[in-house]
Backbone as numpy.savetxt, mean C-alpha at the origin, in Angstrom:
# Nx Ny Nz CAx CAy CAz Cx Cy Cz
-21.02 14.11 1.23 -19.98 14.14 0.20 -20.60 14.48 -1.15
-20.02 15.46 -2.17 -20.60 15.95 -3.04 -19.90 15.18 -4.14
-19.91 15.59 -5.68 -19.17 14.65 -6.61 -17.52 15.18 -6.85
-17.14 16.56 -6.13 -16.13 16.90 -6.35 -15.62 16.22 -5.31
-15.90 16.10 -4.37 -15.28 15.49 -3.10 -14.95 13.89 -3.31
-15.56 13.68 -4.09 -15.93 12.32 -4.67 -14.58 11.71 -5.09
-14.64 12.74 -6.54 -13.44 12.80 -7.58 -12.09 13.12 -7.01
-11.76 13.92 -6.49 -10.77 14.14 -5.94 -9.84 13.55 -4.94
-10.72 12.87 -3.89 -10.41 11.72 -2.90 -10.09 10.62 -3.66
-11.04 9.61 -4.72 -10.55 8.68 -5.51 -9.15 8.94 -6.19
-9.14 9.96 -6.80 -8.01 9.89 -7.15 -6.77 9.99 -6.51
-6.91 10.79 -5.20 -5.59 10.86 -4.35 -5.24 9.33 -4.22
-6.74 8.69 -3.58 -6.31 7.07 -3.42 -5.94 6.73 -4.45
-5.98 6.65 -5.44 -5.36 5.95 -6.36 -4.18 5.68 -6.98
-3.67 7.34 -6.61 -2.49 7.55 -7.26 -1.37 7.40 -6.14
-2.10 7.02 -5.20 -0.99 7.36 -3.63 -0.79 6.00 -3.21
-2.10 5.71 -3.43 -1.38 3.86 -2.77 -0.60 3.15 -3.30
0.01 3.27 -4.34 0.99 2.73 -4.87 1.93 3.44 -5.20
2.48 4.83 -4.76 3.51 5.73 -4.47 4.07 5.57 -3.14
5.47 5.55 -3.20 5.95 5.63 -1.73 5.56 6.58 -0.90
4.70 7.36 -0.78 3.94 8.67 -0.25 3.07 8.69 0.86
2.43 7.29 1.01 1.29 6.94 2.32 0.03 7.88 1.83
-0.74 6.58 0.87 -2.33 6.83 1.13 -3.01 7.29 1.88
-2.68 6.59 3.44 -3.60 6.73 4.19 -3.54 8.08 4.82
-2.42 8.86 4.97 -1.78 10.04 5.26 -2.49 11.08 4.42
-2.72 11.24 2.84 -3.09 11.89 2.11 -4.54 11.64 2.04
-5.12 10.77 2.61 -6.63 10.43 2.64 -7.36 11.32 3.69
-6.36 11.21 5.08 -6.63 11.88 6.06 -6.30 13.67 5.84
-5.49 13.76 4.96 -4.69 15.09 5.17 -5.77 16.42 3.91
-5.86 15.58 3.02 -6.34 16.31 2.21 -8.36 16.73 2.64
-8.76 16.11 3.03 -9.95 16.71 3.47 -9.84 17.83 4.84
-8.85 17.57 5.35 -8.71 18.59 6.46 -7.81 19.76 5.82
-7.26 19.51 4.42 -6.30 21.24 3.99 -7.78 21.81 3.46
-8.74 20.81 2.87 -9.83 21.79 1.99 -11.03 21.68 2.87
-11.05 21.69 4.17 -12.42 21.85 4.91 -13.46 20.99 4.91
-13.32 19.52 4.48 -14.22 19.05 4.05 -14.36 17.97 5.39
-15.89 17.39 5.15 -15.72 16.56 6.50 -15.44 15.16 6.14
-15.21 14.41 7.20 -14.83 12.75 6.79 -15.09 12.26 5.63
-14.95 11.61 4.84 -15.41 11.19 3.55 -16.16 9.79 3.81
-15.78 9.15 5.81 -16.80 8.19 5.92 -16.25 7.21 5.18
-16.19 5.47 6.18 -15.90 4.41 6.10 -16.25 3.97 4.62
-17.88 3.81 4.30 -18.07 3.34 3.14 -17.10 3.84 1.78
-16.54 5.23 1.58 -16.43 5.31 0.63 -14.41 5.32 0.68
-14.14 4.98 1.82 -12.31 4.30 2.34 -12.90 3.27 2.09
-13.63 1.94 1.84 -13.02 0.62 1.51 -14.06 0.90 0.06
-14.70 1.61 -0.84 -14.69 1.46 -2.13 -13.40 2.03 -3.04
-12.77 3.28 -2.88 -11.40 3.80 -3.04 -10.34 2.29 -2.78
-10.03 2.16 -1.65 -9.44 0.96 -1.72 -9.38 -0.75 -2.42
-11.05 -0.82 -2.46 -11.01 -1.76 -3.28 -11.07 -1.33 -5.01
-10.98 0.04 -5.48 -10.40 0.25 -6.71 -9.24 -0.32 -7.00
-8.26 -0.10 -5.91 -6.74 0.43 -6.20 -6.58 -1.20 -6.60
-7.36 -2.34 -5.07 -7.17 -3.82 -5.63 -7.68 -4.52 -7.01
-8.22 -3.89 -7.49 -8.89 -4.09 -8.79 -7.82 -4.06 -9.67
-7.01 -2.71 -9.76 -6.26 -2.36 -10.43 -4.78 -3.11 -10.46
-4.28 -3.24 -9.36 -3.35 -4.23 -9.11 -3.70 -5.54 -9.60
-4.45 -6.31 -9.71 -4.96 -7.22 -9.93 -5.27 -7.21 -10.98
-5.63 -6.79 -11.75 -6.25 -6.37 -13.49 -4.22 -6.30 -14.19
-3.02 -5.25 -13.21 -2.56 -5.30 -13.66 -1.29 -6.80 -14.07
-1.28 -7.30 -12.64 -0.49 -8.62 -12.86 -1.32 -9.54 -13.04
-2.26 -9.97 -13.74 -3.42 -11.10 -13.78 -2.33 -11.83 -14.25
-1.43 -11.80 -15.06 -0.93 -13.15 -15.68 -0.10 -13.67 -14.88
0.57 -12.66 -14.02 1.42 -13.30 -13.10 0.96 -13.89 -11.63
-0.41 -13.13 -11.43 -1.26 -14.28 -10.41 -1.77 -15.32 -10.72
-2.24 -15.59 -12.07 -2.73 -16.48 -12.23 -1.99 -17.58 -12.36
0.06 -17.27 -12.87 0.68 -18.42 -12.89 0.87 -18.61 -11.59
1.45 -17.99 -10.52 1.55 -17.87 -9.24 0.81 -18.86 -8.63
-0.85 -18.12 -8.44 -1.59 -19.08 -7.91 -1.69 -20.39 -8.36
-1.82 -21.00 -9.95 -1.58 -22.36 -9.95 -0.39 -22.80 -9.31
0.75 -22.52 -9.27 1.76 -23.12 -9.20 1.47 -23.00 -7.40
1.28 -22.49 -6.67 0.53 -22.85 -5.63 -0.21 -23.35 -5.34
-1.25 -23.34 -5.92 -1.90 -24.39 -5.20 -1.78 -25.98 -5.68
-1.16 -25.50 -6.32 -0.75 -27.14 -7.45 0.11 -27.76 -6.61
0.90 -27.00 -5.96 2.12 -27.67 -4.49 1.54 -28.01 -3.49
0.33 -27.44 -3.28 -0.53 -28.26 -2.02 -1.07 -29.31 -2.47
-1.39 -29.09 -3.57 -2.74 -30.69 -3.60 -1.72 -31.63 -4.14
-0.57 -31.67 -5.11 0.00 -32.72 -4.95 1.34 -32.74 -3.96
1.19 -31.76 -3.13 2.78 -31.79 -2.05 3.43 -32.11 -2.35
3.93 -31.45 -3.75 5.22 -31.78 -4.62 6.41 -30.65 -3.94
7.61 -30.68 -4.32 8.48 -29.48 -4.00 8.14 -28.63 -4.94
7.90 -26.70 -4.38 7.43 -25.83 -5.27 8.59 -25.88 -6.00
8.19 -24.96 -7.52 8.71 -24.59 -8.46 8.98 -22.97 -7.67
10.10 -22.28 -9.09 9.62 -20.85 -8.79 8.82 -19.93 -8.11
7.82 -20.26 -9.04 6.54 -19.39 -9.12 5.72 -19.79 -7.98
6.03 -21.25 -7.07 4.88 -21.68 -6.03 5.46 -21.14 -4.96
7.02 -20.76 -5.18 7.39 -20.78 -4.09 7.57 -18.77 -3.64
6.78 -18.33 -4.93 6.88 -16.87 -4.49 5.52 -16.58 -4.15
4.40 -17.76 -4.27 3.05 -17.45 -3.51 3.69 -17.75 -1.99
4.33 -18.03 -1.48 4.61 -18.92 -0.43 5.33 -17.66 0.16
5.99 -16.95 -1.23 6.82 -15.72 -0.16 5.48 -14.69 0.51
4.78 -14.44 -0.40 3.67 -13.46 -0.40 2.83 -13.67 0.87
2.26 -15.21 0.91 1.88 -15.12 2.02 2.34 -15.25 3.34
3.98 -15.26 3.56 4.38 -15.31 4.79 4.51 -13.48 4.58
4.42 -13.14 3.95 5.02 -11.71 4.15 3.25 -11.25 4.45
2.55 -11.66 4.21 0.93 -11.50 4.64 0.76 -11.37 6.33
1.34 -12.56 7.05 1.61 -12.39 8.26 1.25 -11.42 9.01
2.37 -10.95 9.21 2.96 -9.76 10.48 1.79 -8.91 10.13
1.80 -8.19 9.44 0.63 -7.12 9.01 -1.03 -7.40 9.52
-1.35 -8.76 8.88 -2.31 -9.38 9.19 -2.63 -9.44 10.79
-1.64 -9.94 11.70 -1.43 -10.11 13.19 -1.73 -9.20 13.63
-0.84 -8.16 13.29 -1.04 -7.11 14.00 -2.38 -5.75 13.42
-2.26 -6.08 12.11 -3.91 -5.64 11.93 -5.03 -5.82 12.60
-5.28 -7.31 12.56 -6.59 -7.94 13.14 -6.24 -7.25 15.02
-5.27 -7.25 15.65 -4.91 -7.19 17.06 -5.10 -5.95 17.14
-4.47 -4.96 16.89 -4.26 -3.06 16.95 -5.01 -2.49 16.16
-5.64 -2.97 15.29 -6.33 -1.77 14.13 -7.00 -0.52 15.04
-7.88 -0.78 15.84 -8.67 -0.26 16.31 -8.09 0.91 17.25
-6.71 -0.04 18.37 -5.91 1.05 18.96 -4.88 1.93 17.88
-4.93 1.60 17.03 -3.82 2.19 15.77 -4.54 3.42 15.16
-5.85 2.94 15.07 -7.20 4.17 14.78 -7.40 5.05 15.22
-7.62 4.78 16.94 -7.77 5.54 17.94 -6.62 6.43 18.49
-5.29 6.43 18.19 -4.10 6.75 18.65 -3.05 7.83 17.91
-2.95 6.75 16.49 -1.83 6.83 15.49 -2.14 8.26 14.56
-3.71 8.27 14.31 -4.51 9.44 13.14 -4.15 10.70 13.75
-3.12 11.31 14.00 -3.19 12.33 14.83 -1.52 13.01 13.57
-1.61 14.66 13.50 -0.75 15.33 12.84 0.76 15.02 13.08
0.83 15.16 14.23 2.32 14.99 14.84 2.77 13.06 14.52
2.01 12.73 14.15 2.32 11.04 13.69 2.70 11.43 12.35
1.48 11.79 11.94 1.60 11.66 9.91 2.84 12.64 9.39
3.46 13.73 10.34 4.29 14.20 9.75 5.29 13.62 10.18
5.87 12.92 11.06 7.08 12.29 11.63 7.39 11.16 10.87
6.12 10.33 10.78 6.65 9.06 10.13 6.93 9.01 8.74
6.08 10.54 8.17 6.08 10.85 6.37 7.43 11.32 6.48
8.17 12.04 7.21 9.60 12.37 6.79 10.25 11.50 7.15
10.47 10.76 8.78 11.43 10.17 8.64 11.39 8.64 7.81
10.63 8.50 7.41 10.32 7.09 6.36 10.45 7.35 5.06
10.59 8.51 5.09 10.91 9.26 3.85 12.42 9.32 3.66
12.81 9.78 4.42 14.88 9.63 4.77 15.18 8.75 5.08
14.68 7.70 5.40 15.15 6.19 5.31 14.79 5.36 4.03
14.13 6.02 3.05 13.78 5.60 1.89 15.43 6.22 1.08
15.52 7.05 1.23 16.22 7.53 0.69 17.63 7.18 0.84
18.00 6.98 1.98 19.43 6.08 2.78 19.64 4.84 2.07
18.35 3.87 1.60 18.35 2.76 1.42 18.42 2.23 0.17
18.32 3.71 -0.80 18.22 3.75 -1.95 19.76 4.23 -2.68
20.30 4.47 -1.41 21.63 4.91 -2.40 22.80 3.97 -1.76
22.24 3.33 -0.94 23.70 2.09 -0.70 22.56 0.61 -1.40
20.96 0.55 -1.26 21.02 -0.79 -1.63 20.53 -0.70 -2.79
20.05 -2.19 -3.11 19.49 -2.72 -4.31 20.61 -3.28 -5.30
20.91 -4.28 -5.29 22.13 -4.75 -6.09 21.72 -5.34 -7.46
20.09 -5.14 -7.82 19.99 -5.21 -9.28 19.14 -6.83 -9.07
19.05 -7.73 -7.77 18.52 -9.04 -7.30 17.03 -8.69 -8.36
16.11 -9.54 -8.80 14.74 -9.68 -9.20 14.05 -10.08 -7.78
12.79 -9.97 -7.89 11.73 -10.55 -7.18 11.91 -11.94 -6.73
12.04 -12.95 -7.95 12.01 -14.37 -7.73 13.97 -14.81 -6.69
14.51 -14.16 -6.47 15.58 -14.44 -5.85 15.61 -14.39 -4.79
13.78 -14.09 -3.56 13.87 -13.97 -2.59 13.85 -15.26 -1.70
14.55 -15.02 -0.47 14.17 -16.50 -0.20 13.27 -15.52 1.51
12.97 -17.23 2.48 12.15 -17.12 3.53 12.39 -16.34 4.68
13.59 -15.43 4.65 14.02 -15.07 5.82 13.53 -13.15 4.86
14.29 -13.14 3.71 13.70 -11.60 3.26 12.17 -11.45 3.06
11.35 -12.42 2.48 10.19 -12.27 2.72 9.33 -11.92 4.21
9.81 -12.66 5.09 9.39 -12.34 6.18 10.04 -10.90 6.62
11.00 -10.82 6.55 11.07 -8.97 6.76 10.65 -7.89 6.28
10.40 -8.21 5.03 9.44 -7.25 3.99 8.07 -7.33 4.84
7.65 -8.46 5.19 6.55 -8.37 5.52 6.35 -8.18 7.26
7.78 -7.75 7.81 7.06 -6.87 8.98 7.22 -5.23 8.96
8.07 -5.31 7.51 8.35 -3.87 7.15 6.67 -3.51 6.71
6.12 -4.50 6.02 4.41 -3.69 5.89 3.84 -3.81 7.26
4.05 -4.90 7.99 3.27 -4.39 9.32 3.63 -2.88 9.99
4.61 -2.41 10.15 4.87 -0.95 10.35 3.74 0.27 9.60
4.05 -0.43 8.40 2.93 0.84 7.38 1.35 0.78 8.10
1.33 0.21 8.85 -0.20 0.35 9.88 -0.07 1.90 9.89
0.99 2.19 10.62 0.82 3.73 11.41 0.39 4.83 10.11
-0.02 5.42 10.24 -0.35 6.19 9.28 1.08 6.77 8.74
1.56 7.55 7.80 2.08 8.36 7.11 3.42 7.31 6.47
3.32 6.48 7.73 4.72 5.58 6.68 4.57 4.84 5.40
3.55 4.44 4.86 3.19 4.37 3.78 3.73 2.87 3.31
2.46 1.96 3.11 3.32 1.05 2.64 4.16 0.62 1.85
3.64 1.10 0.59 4.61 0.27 -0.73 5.91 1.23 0.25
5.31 2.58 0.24 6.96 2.89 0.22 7.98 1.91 1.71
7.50 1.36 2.53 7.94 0.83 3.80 8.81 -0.68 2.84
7.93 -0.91 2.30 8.41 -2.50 2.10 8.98 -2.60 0.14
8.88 -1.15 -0.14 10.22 -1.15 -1.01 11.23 -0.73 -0.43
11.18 0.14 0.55 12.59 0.45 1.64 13.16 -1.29 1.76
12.49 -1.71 2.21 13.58 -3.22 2.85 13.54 -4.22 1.66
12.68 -4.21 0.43 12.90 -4.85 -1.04 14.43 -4.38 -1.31
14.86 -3.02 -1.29 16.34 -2.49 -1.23 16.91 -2.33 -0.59
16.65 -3.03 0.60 17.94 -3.35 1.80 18.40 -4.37 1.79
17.17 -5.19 1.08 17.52 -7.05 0.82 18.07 -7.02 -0.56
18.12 -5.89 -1.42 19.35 -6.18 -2.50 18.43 -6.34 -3.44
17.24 -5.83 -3.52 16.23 -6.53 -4.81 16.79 -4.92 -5.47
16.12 -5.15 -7.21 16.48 -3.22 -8.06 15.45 -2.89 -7.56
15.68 -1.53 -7.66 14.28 -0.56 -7.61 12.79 -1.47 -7.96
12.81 -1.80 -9.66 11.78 -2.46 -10.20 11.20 -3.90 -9.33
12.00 -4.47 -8.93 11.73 -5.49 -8.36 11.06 -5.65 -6.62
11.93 -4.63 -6.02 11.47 -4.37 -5.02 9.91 -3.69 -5.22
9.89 -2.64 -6.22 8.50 -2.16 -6.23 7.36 -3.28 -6.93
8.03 -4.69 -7.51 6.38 -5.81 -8.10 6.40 -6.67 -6.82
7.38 -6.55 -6.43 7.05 -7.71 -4.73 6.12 -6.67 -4.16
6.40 -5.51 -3.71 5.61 -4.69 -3.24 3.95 -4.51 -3.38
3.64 -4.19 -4.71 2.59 -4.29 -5.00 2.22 -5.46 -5.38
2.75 -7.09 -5.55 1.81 -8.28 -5.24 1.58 -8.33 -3.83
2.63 -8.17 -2.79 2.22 -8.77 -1.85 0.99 -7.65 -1.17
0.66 -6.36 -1.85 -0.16 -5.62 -1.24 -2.19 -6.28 -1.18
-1.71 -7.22 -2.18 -3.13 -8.07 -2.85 -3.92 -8.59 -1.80
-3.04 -9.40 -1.11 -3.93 -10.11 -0.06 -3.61 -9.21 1.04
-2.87 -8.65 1.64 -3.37 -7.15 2.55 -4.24 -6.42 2.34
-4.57 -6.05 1.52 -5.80 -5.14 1.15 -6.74 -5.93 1.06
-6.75 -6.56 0.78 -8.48 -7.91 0.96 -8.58 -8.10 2.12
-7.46 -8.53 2.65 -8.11 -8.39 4.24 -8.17 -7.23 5.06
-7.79 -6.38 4.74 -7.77 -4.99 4.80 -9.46 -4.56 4.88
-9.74 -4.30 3.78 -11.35 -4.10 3.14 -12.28 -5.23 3.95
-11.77 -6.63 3.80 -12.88 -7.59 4.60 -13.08 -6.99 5.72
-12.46 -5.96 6.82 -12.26 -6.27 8.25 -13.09 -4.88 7.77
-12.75 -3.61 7.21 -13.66 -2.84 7.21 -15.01 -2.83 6.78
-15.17 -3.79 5.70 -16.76 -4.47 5.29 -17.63 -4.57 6.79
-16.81 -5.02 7.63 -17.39 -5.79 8.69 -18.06 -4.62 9.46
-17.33 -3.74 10.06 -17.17 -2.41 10.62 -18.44 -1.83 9.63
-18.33 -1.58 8.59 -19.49 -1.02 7.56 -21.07 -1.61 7.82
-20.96 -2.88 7.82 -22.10 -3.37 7.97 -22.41 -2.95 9.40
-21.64 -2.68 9.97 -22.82 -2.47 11.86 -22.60 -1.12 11.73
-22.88 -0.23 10.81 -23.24 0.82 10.81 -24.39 1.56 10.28
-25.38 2.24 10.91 -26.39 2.55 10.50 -26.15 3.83 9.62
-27.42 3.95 8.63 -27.67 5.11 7.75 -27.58 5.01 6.58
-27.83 6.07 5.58 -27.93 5.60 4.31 -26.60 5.24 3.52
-26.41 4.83 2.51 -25.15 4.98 1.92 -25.40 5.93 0.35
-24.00 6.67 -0.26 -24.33 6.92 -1.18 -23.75 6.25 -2.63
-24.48 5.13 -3.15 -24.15 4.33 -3.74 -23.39 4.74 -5.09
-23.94 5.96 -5.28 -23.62 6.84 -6.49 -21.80 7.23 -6.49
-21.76 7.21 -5.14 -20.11 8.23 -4.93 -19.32 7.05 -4.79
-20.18 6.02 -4.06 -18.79 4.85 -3.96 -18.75 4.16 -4.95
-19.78 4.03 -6.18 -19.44 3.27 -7.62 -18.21 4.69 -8.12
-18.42 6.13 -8.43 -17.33 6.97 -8.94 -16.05 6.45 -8.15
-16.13 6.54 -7.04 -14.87 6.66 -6.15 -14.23 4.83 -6.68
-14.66 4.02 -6.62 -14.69 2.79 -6.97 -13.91 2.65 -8.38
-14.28 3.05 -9.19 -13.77 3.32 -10.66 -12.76 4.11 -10.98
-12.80 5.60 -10.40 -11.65 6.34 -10.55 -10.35 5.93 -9.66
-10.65 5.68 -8.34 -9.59 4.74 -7.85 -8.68 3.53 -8.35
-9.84 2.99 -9.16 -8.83 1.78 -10.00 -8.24 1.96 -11.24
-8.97 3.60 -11.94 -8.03 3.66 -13.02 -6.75 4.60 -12.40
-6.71 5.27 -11.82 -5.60 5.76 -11.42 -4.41 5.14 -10.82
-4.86 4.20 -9.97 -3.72 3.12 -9.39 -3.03 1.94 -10.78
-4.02 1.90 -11.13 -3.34 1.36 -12.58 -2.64 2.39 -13.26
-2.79 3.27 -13.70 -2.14 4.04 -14.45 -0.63 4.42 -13.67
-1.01 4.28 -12.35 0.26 4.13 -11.03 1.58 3.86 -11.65
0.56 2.60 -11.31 1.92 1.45 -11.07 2.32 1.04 -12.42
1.63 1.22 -13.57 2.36 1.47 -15.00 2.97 1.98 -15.38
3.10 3.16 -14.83 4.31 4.66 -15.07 5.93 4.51 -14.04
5.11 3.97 -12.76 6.11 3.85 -12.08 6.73 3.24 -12.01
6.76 1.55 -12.57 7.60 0.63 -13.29 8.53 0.69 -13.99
8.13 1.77 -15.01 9.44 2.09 -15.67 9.65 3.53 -15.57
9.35 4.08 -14.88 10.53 5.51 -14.18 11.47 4.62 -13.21
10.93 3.79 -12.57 12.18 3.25 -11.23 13.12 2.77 -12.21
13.18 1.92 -13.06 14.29 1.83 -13.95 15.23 3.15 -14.46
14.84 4.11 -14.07 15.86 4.83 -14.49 16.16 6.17 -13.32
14.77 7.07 -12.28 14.94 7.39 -11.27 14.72 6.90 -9.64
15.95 7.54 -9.25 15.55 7.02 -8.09 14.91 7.58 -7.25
15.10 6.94 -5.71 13.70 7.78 -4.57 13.83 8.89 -4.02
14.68 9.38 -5.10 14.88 11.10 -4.03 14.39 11.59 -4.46
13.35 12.08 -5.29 11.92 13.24 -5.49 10.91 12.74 -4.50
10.96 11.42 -4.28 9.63 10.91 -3.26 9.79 11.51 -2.09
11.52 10.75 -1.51 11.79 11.50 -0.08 11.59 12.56 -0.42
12.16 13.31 -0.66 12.09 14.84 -0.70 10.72 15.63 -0.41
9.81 14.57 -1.11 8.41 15.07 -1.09 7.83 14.58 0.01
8.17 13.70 0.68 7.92 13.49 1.63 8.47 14.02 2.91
9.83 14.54 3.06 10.16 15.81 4.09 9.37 17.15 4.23
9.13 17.55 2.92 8.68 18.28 2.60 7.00 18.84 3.20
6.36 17.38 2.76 4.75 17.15 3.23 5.13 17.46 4.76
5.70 16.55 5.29 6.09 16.30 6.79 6.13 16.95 7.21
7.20 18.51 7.13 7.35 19.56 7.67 5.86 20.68 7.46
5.82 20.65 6.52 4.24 21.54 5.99 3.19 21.04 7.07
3.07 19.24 7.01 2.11 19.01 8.33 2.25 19.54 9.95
3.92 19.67 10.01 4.19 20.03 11.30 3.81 21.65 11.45
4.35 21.97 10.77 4.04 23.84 11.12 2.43 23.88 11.09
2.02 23.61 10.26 0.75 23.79 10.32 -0.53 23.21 11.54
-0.53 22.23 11.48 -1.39 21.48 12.55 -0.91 20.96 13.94
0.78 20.91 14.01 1.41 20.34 15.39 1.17 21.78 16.15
């Protein structure tokens, strides 16, 4: 991997994982439109752990009330407040994903990475983004969720395993089926992506370490950095465009990708 290959990959990750668009789709897709070879495990969980940096850098104030107010409900097993009781959503919506991560990753790897996947699930998850966007979202916030929508959000991210369906965009689809706005559906989205992606990255750390050869420490500190300013710059822009557009340039762009993948590589 050279430094253009470098630059360019970070930034797709960056700007994609927190677009309804599927990262992992554009991670895979774009080194095979420009000829390039794998970009290799090590430098998929430094890209990724940018994007968590960035998420994390961006709601610090709201994890940090979050997490007290959680863990403050365990150690004195008081009834949560608000805020304890939306760590409580986060991590049941952690779940399903988690389950079936730790269980399938490997057959999901071996199976799912294939053209005729990434373009099927990028369009039709793309037109169901779009369906869901013009009958739901009744304007609900984040904090109005209770235990039964959290847990569906969070098998709507277990789905985003497969490549091209893309998470945020999967589990803002059902944030606006459960009646949350645009905005709201998209900060549940990207908190609950926090502890998915940590365990996400832990499980590939693991995989990394029983692999022999050198690493190039140089590309995964760039890729590392540009990944996290771009996903920040993300999900800052896209906060307040969803307040005013909706998901039909995404779908669209996502039929679009879909079909381009099909003619081409199916």
């Amino acid at each position: 991997m050279n430094y253009l290959e470098s630059i360019v990959l970070a930034l797709v990750q960056g700007f994609t994982e927190f677009l309804p668009i599927s990262s992992s789709a554009h991670l895979i897709l774009v080194p095979v439109f420009m000829g390039w070879d794998d970009q290799g495990l090590a430098f998929d969980v430094a890209v990724h752990l940018g994007s968590l940096i960035a998420v994390c850098t961006y709601f610090r104030k709201e994890i940090k009330a979050v997490a007290s107010a959680w863990s403050q409900s365990i150690i004195t097993r008081s009834s949560p407040n608000a805020e304890a009781m939306f760590g409580w959503y986060i991590v049941l919506a952690t779940i399903p994903a988690g389950i079936i991560g730790l269980l399938f990753h490997d057959y999901i790897t071996a199976n799912f990475r294939t053209p005729l996947v990434i373009a099927l699930s990028t369009a039709i998850f793309g037109v169901l983004l779009w369906l869901v966007d013009r009958h739901g979202g009744t304007g609900r916030d984040e904090h109005t969720l209770s235990w039964r929508t959290a847990l569906m959000i969070g098998c709507a991210q277990a789905v985003a395993l497969i490549p091209g369906a893309s998470r945020s965009g999967i589990t803002i689809t059902a944030g606006l089926a459960a009646g949350l706005s645009r905005p709201a559906a998209a900060r549940f989205s990207f908190m609950m992506a926090i502890p998915i992606i940590m365990l996400a990255s832990l499980l590939e750390i693991k995989n990394l370490i029983a692999l022999d050869g050198p690493v190039q420490w140089d590309m995964i500190f760039l890729g590392t950095v540009l990944s996290g300013l771009a996903a920040y710059l993300c999900i800052r822009v896209l906060l307040k465009l969803l307040e005013r557009v909706s998901m039909l340039p995404f779908a669209i762009y996502r039929v679009l990708l879909g079909a381009i993948i099909f003619v081409l590589y199916v």
